[in-house]
Backbone bond lengths (Angstrom), bond angles and torsions (degrees), N, CA, C in turn:
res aa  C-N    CA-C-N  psi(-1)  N-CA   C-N-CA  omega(-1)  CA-C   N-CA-C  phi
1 X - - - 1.460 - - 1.529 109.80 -
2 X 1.200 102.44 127.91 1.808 106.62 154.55 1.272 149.32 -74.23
3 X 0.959 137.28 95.34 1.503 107.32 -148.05 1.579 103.41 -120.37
4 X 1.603 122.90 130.45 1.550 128.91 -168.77 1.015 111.69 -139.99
5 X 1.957 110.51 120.54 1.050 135.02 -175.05 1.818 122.24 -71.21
6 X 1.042 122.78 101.72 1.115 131.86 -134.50 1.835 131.88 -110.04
7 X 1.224 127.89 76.30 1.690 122.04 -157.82 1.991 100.07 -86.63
8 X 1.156 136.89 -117.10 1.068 122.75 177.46 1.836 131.48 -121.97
9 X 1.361 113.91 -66.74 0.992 112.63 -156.32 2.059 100.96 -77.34
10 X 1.654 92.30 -41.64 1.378 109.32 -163.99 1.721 108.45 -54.78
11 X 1.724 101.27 -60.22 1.516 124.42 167.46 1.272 116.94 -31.11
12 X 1.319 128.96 -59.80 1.550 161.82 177.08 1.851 102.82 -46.43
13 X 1.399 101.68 -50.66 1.644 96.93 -174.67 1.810 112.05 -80.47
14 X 1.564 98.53 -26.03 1.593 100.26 -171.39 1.711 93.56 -91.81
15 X 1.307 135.12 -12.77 1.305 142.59 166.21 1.425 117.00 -57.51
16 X 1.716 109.14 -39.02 1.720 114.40 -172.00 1.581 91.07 -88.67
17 X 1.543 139.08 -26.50 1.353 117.78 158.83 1.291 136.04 -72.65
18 X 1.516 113.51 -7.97 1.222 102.28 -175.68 1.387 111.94 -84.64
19 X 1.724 107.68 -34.87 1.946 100.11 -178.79 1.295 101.95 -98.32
20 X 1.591 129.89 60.32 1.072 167.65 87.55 1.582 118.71 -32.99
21 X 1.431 129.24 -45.38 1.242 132.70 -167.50 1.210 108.73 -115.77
22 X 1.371 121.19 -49.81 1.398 134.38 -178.40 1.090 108.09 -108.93
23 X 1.811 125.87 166.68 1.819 155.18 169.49 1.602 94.11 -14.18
24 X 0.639 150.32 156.94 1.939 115.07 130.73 1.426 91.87 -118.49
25 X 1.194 135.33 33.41 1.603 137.02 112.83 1.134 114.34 -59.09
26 X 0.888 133.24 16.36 2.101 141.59 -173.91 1.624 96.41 -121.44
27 X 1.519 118.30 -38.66 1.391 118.67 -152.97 1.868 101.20 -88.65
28 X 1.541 101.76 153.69 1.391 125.01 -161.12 1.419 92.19 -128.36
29 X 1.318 111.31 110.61 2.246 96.24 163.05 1.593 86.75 -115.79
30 X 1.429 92.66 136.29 1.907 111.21 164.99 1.784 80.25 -92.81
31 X 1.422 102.79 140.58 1.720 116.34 -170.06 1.608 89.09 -96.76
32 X 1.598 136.79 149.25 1.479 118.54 120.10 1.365 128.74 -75.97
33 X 1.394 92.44 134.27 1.807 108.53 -178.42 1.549 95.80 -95.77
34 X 1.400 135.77 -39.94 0.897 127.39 -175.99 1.947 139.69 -25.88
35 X 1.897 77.70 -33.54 1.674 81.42 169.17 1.321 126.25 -82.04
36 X 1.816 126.34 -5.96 1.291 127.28 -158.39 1.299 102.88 -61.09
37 X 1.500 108.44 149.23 1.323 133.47 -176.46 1.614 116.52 -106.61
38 X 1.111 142.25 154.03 1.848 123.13 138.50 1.821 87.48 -118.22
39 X 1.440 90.38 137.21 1.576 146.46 -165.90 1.254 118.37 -113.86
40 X 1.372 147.86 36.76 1.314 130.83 168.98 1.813 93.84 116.01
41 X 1.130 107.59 19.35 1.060 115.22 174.58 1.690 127.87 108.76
42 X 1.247 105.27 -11.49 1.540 127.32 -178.15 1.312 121.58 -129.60
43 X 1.395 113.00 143.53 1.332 123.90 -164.94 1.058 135.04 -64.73
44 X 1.670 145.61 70.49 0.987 136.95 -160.17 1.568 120.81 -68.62
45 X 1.725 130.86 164.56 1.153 125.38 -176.09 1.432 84.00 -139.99
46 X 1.332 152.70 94.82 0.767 154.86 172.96 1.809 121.99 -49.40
47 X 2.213 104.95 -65.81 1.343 112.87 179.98 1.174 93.46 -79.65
48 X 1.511 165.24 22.03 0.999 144.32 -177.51 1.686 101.50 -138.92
49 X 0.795 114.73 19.61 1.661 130.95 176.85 1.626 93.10 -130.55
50 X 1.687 147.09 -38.55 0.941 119.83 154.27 1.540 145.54 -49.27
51 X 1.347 81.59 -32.78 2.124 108.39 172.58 1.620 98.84 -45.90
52 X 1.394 93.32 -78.30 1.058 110.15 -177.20 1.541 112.46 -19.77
53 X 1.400 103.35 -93.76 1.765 130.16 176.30 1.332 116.23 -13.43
54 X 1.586 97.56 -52.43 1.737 107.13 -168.56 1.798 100.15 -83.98
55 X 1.313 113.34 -21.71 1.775 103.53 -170.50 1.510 107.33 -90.32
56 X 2.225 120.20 -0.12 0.781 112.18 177.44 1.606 101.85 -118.92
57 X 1.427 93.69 32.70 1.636 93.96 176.16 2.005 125.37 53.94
58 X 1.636 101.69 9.91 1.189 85.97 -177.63 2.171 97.79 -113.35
59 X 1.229 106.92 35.31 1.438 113.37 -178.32 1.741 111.98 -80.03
60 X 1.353 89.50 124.44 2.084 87.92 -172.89 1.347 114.12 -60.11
61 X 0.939 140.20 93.43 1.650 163.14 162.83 1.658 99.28 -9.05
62 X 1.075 111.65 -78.99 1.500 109.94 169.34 1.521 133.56 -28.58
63 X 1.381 107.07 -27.02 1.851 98.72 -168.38 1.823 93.39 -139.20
64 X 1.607 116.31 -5.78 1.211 101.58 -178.72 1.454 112.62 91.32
65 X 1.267 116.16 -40.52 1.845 111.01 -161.74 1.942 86.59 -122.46
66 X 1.453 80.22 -177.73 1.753 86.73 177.57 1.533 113.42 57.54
67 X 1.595 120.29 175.18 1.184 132.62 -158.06 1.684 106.95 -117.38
68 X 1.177 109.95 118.99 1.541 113.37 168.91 1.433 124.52 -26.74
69 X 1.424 131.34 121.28 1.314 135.18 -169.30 1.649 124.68 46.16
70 X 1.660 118.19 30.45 0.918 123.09 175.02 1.445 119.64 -71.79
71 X 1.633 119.66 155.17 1.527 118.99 -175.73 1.807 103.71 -102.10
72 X 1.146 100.91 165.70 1.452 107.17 168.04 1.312 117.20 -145.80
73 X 1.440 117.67 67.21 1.104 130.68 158.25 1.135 91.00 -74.67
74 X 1.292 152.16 -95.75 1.896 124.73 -121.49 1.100 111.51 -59.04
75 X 1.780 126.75 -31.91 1.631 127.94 172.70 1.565 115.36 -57.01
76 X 1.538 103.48 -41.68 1.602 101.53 -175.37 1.674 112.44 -78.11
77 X 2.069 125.31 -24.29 1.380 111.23 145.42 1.398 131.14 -53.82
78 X 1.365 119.13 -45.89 1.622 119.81 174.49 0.954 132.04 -21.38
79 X 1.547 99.86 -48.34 1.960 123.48 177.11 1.170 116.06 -56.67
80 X 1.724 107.09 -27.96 1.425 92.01 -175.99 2.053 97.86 -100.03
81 X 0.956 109.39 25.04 1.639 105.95 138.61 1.284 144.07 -97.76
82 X 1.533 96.12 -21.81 1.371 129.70 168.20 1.172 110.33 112.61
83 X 1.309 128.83 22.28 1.499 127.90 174.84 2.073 96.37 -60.25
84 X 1.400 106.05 141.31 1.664 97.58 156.14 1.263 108.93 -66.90
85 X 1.654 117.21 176.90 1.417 131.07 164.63 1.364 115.81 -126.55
86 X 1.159 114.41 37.27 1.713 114.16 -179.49 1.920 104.92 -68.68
87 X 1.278 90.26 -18.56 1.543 95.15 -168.72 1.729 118.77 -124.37
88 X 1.475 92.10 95.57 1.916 101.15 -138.34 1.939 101.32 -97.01
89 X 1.039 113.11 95.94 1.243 107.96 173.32 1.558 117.42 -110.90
90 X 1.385 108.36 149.81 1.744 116.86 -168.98 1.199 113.03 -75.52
91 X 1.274 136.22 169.40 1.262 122.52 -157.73 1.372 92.84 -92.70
92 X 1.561 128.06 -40.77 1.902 102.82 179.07 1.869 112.05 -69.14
93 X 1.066 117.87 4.28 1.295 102.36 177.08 1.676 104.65 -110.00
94 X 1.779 108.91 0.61 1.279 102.06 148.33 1.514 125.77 -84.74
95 X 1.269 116.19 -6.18 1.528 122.11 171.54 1.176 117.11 -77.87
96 X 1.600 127.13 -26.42 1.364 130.06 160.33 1.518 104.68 -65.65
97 X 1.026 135.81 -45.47 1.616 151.23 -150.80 1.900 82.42 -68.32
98 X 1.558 119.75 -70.91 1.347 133.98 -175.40 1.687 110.77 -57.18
99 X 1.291 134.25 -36.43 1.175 161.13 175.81 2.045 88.66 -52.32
100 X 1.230 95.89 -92.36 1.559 125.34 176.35 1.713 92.00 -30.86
101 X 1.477 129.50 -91.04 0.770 113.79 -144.41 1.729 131.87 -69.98
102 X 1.632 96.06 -6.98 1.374 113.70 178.40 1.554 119.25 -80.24
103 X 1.286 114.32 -24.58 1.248 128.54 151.44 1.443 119.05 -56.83
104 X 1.131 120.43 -40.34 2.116 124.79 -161.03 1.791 78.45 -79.84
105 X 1.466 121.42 -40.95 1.619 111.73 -144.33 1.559 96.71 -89.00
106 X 1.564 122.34 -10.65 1.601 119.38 162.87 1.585 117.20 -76.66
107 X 1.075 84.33 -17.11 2.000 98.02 -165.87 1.227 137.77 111.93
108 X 1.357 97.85 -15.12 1.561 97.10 164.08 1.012 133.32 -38.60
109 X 1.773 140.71 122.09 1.516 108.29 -165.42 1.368 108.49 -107.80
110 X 1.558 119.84 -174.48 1.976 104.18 -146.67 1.168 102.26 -85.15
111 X 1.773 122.88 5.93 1.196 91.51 -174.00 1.880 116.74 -93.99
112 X 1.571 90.22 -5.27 1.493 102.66 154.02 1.377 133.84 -77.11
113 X 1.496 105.63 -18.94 1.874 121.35 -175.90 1.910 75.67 -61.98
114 X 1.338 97.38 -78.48 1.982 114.67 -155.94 1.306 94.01 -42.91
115 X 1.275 141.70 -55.03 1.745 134.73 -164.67 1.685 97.54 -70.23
116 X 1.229 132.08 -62.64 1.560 124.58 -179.25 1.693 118.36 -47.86
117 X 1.672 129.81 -27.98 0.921 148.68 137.94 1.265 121.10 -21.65
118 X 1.517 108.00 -81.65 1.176 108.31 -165.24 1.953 110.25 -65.13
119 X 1.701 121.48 -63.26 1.413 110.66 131.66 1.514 108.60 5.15
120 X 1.084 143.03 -85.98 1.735 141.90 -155.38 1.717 95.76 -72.56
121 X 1.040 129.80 -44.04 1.347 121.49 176.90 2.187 109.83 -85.82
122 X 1.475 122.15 23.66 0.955 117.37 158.50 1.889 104.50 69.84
123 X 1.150 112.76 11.40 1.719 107.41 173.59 1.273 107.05 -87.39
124 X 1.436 96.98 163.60 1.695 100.63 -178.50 1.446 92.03 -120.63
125 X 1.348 140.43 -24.34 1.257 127.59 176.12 1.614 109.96 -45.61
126 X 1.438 113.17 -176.71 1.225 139.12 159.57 1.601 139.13 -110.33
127 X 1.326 109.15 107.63 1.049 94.50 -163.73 1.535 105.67 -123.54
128 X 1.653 124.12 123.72 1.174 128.27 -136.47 2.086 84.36 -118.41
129 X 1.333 94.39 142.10 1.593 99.68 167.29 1.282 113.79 -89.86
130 X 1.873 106.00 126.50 2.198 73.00 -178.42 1.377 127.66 -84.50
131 X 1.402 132.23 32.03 1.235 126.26 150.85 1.431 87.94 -158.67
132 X 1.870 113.80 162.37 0.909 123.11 151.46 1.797 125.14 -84.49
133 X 1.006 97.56 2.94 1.638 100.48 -169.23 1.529 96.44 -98.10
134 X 1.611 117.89 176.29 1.543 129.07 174.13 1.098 118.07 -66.99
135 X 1.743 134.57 119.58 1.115 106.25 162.14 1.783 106.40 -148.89
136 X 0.877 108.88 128.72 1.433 127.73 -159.90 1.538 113.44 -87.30
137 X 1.219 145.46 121.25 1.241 143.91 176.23 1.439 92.94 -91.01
138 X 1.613 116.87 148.12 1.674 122.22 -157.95 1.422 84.81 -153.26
139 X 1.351 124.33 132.66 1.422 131.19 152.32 1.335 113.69 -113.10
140 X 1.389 118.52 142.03 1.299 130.57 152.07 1.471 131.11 -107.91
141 X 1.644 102.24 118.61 1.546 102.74 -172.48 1.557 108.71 -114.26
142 X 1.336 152.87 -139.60 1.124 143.84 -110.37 1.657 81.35 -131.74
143 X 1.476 133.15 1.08 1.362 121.95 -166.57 1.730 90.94 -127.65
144 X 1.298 119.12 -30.53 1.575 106.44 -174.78 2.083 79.67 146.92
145 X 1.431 84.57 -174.71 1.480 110.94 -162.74 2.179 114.52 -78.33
146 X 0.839 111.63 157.59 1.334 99.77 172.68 1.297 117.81 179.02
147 X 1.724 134.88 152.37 1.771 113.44 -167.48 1.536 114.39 -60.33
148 X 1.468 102.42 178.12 1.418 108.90 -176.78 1.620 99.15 -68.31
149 X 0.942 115.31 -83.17 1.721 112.19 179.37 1.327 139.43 -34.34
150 X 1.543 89.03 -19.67 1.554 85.43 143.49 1.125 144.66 -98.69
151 X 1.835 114.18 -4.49 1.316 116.56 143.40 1.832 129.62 -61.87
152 X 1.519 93.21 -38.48 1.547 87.18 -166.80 1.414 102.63 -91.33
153 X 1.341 144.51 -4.77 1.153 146.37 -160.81 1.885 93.15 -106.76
154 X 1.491 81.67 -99.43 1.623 96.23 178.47 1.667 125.97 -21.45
155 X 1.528 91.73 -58.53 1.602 91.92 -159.94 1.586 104.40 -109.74
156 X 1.488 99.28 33.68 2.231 107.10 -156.64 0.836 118.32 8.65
157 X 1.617 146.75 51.58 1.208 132.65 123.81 1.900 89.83 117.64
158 X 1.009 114.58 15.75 1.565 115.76 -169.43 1.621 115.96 -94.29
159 X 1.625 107.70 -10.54 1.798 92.55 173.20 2.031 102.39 -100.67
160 X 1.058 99.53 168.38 1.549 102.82 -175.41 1.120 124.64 -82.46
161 X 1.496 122.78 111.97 1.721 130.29 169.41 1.560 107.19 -19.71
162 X 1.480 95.81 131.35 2.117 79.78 161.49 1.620 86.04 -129.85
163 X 1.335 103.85 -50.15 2.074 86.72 -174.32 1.314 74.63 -137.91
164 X 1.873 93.35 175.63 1.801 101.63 -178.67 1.883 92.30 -124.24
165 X 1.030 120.24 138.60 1.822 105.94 162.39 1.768 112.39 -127.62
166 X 0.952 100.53 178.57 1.655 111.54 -156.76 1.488 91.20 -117.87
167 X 0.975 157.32 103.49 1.660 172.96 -142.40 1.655 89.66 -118.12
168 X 1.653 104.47 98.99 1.511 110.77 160.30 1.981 114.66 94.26
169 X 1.755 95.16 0.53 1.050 95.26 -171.53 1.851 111.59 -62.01
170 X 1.121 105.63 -34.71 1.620 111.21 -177.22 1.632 122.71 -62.95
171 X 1.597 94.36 1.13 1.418 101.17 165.45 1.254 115.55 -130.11
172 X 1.423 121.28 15.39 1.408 109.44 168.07 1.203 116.79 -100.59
173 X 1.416 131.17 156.53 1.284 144.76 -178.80 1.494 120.27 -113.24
174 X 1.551 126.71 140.86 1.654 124.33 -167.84 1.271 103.92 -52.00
175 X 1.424 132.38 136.66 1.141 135.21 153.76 1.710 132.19 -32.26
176 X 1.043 129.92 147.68 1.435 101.18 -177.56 1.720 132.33 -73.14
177 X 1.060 91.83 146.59 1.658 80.14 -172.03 1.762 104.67 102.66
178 X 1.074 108.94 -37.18 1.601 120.15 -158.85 1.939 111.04 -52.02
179 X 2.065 106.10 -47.54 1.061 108.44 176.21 1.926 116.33 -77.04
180 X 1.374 101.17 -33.56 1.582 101.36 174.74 1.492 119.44 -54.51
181 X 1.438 115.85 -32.13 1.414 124.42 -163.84 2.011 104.29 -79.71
182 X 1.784 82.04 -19.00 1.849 87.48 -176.86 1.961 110.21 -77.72
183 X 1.722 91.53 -32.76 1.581 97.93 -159.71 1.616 87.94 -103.86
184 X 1.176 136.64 1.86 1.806 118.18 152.64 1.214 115.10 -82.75
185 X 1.473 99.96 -42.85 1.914 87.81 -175.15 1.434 143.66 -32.06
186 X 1.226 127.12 143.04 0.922 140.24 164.56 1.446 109.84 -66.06
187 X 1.229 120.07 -47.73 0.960 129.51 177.28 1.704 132.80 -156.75
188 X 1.316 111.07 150.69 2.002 99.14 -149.15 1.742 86.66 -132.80
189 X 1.431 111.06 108.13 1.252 121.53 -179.84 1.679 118.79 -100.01
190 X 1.431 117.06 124.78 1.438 116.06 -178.45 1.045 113.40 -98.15
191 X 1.009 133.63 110.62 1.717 150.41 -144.02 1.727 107.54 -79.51
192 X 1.251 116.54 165.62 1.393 99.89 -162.26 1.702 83.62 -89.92
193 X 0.980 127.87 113.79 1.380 144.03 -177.54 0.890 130.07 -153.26
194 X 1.780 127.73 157.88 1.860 114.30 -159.64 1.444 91.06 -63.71
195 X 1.629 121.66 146.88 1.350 114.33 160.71 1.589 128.16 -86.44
196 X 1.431 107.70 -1.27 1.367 105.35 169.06 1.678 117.45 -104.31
197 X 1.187 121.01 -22.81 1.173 121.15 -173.53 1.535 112.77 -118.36
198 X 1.242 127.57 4.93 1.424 127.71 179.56 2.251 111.60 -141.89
199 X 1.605 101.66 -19.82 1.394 98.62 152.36 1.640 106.21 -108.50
200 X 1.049 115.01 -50.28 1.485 117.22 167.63 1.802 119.69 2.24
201 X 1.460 103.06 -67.51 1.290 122.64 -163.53 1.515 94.81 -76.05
202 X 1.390 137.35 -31.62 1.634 119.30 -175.26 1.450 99.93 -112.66
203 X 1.596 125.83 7.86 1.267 105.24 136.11 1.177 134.07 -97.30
204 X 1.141 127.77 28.84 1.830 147.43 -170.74 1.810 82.55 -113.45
205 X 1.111 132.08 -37.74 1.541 100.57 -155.89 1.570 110.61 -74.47
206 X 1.346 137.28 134.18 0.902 135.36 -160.67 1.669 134.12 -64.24
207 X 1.570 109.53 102.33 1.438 112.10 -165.72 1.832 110.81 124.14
208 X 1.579 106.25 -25.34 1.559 98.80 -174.20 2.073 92.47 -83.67
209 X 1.268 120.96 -24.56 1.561 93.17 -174.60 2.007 106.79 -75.71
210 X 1.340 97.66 -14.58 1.681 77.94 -166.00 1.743 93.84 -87.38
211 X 1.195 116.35 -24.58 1.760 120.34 174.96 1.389 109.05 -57.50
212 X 1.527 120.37 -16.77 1.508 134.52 154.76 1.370 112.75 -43.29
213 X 1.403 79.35 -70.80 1.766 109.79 -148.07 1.856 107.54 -51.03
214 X 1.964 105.43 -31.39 1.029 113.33 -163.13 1.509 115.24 -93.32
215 X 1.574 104.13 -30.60 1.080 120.71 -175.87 2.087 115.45 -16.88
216 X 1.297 98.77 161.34 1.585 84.41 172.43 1.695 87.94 -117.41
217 X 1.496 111.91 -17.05 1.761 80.43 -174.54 1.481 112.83 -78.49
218 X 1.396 102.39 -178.15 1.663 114.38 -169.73 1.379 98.23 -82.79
219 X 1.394 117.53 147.07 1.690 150.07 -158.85 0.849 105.16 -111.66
220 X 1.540 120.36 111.94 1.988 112.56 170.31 1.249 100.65 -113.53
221 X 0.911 132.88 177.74 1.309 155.93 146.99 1.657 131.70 -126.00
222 X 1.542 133.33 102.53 1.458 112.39 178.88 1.449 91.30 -101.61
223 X 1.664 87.05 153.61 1.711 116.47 171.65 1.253 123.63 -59.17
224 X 1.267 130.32 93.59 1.618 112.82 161.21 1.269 111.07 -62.63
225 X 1.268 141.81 24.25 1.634 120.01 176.67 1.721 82.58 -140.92
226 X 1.272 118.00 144.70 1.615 140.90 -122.50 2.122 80.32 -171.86
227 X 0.781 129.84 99.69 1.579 156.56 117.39 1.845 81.52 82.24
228 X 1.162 114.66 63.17 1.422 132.63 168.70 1.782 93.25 70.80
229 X 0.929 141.90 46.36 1.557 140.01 -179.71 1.343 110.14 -155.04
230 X 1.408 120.73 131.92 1.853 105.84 161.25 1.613 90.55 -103.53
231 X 1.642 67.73 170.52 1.851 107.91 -172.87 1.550 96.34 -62.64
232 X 1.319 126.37 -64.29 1.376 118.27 -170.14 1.966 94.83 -143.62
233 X 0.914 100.08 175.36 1.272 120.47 -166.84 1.439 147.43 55.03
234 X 1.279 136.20 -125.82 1.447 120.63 -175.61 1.589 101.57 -132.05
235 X 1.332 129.27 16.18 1.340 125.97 172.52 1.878 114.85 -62.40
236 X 1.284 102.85 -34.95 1.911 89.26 -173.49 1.995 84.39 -74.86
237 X 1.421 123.65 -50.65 1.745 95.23 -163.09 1.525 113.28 -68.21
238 X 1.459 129.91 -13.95 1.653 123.07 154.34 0.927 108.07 -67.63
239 X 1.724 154.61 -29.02 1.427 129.32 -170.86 1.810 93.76 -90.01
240 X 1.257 132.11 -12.88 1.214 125.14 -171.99 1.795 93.66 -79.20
241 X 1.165 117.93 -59.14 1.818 119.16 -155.76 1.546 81.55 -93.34
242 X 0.940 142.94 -1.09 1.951 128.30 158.03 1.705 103.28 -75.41
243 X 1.057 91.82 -47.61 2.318 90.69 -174.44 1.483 89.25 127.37
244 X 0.905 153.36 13.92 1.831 153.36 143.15 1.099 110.13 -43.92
245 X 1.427 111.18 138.29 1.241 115.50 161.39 1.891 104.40 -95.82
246 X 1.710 80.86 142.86 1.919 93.59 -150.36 1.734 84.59 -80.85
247 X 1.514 140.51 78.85 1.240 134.34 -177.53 1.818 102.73 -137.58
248 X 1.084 121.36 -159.30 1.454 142.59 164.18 1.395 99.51 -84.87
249 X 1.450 118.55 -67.56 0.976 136.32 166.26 1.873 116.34 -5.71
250 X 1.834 88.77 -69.56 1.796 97.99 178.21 0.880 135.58 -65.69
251 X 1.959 105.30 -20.63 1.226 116.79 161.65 1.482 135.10 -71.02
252 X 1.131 92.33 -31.24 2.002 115.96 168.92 2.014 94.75 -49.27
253 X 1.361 102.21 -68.34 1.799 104.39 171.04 0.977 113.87 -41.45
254 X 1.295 154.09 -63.07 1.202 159.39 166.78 1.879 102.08 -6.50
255 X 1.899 88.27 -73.52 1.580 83.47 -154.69 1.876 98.11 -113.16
256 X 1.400 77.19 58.47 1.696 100.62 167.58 1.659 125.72 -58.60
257 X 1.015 143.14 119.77 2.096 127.61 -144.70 1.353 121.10 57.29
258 X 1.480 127.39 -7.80 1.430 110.09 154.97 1.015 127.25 -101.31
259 X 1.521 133.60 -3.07 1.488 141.14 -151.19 1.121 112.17 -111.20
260 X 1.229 151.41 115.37 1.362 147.77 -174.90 2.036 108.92 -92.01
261 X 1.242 108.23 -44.93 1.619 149.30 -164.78 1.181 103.00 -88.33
262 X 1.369 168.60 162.94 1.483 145.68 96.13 1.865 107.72 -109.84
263 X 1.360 114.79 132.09 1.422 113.04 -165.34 1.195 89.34 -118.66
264 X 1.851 122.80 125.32 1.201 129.96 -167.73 2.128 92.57 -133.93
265 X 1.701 100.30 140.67 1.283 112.67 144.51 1.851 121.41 -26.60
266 X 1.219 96.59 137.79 1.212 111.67 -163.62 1.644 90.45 -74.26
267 X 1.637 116.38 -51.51 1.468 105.15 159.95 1.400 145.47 -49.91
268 X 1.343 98.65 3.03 1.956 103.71 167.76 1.325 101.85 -122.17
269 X 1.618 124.43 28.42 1.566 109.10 178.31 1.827 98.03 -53.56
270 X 0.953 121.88 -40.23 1.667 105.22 -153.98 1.664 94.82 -65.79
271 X 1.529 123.11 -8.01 1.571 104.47 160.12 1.345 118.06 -100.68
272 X 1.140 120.15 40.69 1.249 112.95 136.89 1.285 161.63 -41.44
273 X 1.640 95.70 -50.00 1.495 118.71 176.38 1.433 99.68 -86.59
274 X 1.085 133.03 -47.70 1.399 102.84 169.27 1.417 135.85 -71.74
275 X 1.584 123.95 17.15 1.297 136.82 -165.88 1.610 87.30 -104.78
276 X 1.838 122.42 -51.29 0.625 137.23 -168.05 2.065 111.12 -75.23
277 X 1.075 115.16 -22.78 1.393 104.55 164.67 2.035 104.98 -77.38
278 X 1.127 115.49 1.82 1.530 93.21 -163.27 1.524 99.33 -89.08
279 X 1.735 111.82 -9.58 1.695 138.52 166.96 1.455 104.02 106.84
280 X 1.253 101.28 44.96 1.489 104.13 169.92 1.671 108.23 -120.65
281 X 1.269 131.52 129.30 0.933 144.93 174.55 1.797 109.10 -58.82
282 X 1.482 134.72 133.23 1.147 118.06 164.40 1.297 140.31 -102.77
283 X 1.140 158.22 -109.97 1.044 147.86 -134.42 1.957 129.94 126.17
284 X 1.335 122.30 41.41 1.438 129.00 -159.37 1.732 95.19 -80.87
285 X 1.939 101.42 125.40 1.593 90.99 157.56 1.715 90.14 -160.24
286 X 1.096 97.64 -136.43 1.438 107.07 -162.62 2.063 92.79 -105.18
287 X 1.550 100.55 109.42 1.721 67.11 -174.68 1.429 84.31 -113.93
288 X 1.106 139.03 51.95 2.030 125.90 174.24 1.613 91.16 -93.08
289 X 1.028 114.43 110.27 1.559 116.02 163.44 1.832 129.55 -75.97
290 X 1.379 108.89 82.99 1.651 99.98 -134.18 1.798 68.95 -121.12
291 X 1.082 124.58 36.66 1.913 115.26 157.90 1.778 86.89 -174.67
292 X 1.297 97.21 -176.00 1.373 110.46 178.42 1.671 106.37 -75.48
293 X 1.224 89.57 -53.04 1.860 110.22 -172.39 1.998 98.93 -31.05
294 X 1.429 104.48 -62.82 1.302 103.54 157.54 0.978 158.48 -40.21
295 X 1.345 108.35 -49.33 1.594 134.30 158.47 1.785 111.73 -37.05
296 X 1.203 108.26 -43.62 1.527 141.21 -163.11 1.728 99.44 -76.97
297 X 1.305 117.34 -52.12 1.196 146.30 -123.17 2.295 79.09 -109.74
298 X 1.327 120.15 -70.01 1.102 123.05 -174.45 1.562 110.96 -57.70
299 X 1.707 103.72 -37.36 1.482 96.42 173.73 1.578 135.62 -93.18
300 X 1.461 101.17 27.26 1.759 120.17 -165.16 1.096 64.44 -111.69
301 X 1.801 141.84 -67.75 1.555 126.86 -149.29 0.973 122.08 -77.11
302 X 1.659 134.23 -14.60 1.424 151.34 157.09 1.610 119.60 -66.25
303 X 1.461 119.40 -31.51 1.309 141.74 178.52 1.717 96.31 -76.37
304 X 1.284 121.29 -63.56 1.488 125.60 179.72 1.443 127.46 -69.05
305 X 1.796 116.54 -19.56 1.192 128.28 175.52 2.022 99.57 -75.61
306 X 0.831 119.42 -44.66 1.660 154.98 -170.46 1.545 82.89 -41.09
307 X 1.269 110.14 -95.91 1.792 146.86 -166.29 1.533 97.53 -61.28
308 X 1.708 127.26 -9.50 1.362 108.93 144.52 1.337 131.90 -113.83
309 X 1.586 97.05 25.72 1.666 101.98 177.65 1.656 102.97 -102.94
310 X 1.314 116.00 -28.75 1.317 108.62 167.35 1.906 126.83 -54.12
C-alpha cells in the first residue's frame, strides 16, 4: 500500500499520476479536513473534494478545484438575496456540498460521508479523512485571527501570516483507518502541498505525527517550492512572514525526522547536498507537472526512487 498525505490542488495532480503507475486499489489518501468550510449553510470539504475530482478525472483543469464545465446559477441567484460570492461554487459541487452535509446532520460520520463518495465517483482507491471531528485551520495576520478561506479565498492570500492554529485540534482523533494506513505502508508519500496549512493540520491531529515517526515504510516528501517559488498557492509568502527560508531547502527543515526521501526540482539540484546532510536521501528531476504524461512520469520516478531507498 501507498499511502499520501494529502492538501489540495498540488496532491490532486501528483495523485492522478500515481494511479497512473500503480493499483490505485493499493493507494491510501489521508484527506485534509482542516480546510472545511460551512457555505450557505452546508459543509464544504474543499481539499478533499479536490482528491476526489481529480482521481475521478472530472477536476476543472483550469483552476485545479471545482468540476469541469460546471454552472453557477444558484451562487449567481443568492446575490440577489444578498449572500456575498467571494466563495464561488458550481452548482454540482453544490450537490456534493448538500449530499455531504445531510449525511454529517443524520450522523453519519465523515469518514463514511468520504468512503460512500468516493464509491459514488467509481474510485477504488482510499481516501481516508484525517479526523472525524471539527477542526478548523485559523490564521492570524496583522488585524487579528480569521478562517483559512477566508484568507485564501476572500482576501487571496494578501495580509501577512504571523502564526497559523488548528481550532479543536486537541480533541480530535485519526480518522479510522488513518493510523493503520501509516504503519502498513509500504510507503507514506507527502504530497507536494503547503506544509503548514494543508500537511500541517493532519500532522497536528494527535498520534498521526508519531505513527510517522515510527512507521517502517520509506518517507518521501516532494517540494512544493520549485527555485524559491510555488506552483500555486500561498506556501512561499507563509514561509517568508513565518522566518522560513522560502527554498526546497526550508522545506526539507520543515519535515526534519519524518522524511526518509526528499524529491527536489531539478532547479535546486545544487540543494541537494544540503538537504542531504540533514540525513535525507534525495531525489532531483523534473517535478512541474504541466500534462498528465508528467504527472505519471514524476510519480513512476518517486515510486522507484522509494523501493530503492529501502
Amino acid at each position: 500500500m501507498i499511502t499520501v498525505l494529502a492538501g489540495g490542488v498540488g496532491a490532486s495532480r501528483f495523485l492522478q499520476g500515481l494511479q497512473q503507475v500503480v493499483d490505485p486499489a493499493a493507494i491510501s489518501v489521508i484527506s485534509n479536513t482542516g480546510d472545511d468550510v460551512e457555505m450557505f449553510g452546508l459543509h464544504i470539504s474543499p481539499d478533499t473534494d479536490i482528491v476526489l475530482y481529480a482521481l475521478a478525472g472530472a477536476v476543472n483543469p483550469e483552476t485545479g478545484w471545482g468540476l469541469t464545465g460546471d454552472t453557477f446559477a444558484v451562487v449567481d441567484q443568492l446575490q440577489r438575496f444578498g449572500y456575498e460570492r467571494w466563495f464561488n461554487l458550481g452548482d454540482r459541487d453544490l450537490a456534493m456540498a448538500i449530499h455531504r452535509t445531510r449525511l454529517l446532520r443524520t450522523g453519519v460520520p465523515m469518514h463514511e460521508v468520504v468512503a460512500g463518495l468516493a464509491r459514488d465517483w467509481g474510485l477504488t482507491c482510499t481516501v481516508l479523512p484525517m479526523t472525524n471531528e471539527p477542526v478548523q485551520t485559523m490564521i492570524t495576520g496583522p488585524d487579528g485571527e480569521l478562517a483559512f478561506q477566508e484568507y485564501m479565498v476572500k482576501l487571496r492570500t494578501e495580509l501577512d501570516v504571523r502564526s497559523i492554529r488548528f481550532a479543536g485540534i486537541e480533541a480530535a482523533k485519526p480518522g479510522p483507518g488513518v493510523i493503520e494506513s501509516l504503519a502498513d505502508a509500504e510507503m507514506v508519500i507527502l504530497a507536494p502541498s503547503n506544509p503548514f496549512v494543508s500537511i500541517g493540520p493532519i500532522l497536528g491531529v494527535p498520534g498521526v505525527r508519531a505513527a510517522l515517526e515510527t512507521t517502517k515504510a520509506v518517507r518521501v516528501a516532494i517540494s512544493p517550492i520549485i527555485a524559491g517559488q510555488v506552483v500555486k498557492g500561498p506556501a512561499a509568502k507563509m514561509m517568508t512572514t513565518l522566518g522560513y527560508e522560502v527554498s526546497a531547502l526550508g522545506v526539507a527543515k520543515i519535515y526534519d525526522g519524518l522524511v526518509d526521501l526528499f524529491v527536489l526540482d531539478q532547479q535546486d539540484r545544487d540543494l541537494a547536498p544540503k538537504v542531504e546532510a540533514l540525513g535525507m536521501r534525495t531525489l532531483v528531476t523534473d517535478t512541474m507537472m504541466t500534462s498528465m504524461e508528467r504527472k505519471a512520469e514524476l510519480a513512476r520516478e518517486v515510486v522507484a526512487a522509494a523501493r530503492g531507498a529501502r
